[in-house]
C-alpha positions as CSV (number, residue, x, y, z in Angstrom):
1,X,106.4,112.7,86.3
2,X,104.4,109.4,85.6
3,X,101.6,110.6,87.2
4,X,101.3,113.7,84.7
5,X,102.0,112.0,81.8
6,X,99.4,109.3,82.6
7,X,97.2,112.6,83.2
8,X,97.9,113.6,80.1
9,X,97.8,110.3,78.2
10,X,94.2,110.2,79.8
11,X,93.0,113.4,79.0
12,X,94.2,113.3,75.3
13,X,92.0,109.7,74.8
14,X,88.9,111.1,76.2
15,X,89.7,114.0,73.5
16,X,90.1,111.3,70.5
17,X,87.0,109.6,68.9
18,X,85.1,107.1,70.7
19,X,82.5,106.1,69.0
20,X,81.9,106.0,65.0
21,X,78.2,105.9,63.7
22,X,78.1,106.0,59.9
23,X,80.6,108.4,59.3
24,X,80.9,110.8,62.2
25,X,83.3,110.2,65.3
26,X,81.9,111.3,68.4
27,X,84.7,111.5,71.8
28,X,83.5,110.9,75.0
29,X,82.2,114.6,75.8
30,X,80.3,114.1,72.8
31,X,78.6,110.9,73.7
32,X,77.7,112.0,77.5
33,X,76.0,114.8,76.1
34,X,73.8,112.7,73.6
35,X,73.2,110.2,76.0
36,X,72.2,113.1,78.4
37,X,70.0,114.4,75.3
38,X,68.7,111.2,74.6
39,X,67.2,110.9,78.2
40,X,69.4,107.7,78.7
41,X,70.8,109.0,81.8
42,X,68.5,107.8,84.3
43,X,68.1,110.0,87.8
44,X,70.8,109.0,90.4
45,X,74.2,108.2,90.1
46,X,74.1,107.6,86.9
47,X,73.0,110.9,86.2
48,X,76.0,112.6,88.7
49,X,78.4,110.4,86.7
50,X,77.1,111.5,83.3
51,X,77.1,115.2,84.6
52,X,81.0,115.0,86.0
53,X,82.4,113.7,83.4
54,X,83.5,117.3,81.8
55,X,85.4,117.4,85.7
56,X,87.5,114.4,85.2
57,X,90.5,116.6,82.9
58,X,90.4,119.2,85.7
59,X,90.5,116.3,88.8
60,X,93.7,114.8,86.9
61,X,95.4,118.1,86.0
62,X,95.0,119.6,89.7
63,X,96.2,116.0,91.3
64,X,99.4,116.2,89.1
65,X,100.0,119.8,90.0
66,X,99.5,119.0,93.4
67,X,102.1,116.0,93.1
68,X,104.7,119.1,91.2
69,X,104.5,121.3,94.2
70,X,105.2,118.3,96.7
71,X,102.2,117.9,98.2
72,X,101.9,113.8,97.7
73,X,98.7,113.0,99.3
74,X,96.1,115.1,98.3
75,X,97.7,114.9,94.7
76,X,97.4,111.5,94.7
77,X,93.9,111.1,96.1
78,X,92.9,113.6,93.4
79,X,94.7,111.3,90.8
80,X,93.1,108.0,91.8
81,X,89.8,109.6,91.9
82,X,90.0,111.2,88.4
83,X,92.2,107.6,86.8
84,X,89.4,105.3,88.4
85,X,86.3,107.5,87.2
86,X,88.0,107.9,83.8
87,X,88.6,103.9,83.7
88,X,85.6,102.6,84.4
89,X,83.9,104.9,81.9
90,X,86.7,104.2,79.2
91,X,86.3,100.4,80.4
92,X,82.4,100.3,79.8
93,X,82.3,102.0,76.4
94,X,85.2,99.5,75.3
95,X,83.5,96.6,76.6
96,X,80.2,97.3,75.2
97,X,78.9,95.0,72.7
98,X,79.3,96.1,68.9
99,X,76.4,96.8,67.0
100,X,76.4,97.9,63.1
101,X,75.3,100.9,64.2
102,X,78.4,101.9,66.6
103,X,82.0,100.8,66.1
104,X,84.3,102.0,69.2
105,X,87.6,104.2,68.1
106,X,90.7,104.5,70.0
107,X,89.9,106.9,72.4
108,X,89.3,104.7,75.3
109,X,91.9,102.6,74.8
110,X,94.0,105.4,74.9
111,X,92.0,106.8,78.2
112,X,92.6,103.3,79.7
113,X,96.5,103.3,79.8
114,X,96.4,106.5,80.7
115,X,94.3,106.1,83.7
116,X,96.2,102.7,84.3
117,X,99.5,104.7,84.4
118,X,97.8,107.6,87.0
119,X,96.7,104.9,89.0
120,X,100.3,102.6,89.4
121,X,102.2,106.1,89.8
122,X,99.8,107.1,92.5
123,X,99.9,104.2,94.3
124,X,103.7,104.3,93.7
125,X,103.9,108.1,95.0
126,X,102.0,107.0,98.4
127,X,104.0,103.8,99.0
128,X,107.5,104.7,98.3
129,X,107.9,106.9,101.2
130,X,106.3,104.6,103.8
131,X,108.9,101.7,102.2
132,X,111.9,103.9,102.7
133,X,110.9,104.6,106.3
134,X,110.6,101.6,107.3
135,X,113.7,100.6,105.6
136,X,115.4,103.4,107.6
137,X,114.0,102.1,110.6
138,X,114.6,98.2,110.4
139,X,118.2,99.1,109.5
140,X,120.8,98.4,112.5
141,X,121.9,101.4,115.0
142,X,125.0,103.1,113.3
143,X,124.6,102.2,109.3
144,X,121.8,104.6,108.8
């Protein structure tokens, strides 16, 4: 449940402005795409990353599917993937130096707890189980 409302959370900042220049608010599909315009995007990974970004939503809302119909692994290696791609591009746009000509909205703020909260629950998801067995298994004959 943490997992898809951390999804959620994620998804919802990336939708919410980013950026403001004068008096327009752009959200983060809108600024890859002028950076992309721009020619800022240099060949390479750079590039890939600009590219993906669209993907993220689609990573994070098939890894918490995959975590509803109990399949723990590959939903969780879906969510870490989309929470740490969505972070570190929420996480570089909110620690980007002001300017007068862009002031930086909500929206990654918003995109970092989200992503924060897909990333604990993950992790949570994939270590719970291998704590309870060894819990079962350090436990003495006849009290499990």
């Amino acid at each position: 449940m943490a997992v898809t409302i951390g999804a959620a959370a994620t998804i919802v900042g990336s939708l919410r402005p980013w950026v403001a220049s004068g008096s327009v608010d752009r959200s983060s599909y809108e600024i890859i795409d002028l950076i992309d315009r721009l020619g800022f995007a240099e060949e390479g990974l750079l590039e890939v990353a600009l590219r993906a970004w669209p993907l993220m939503p689609l990573v994070l809302v098939v890894g918490a599917a995959a975590m509803w119909w109990r399949r723990h692994v590959v939903g969780a290696a879906l969510s870490v993937v989309g929470g740490l791609y969505a972070l570190g591009v929420a996480l570089t746009v909110e620690l980007a130096p002001s300017t007068g000509l862009l002031r930086i909205r909500s929206g990654p703020t918003i995109t970092i707890a989200g992503a924060a909260v897909v990333l604990v629950a993950s992790v949570v998801v994939l270590v719970a189980p291998i704590r309870a067995t060894r819990t079962r298994h350090d436990q003495p004959a006849g009290l499990g």
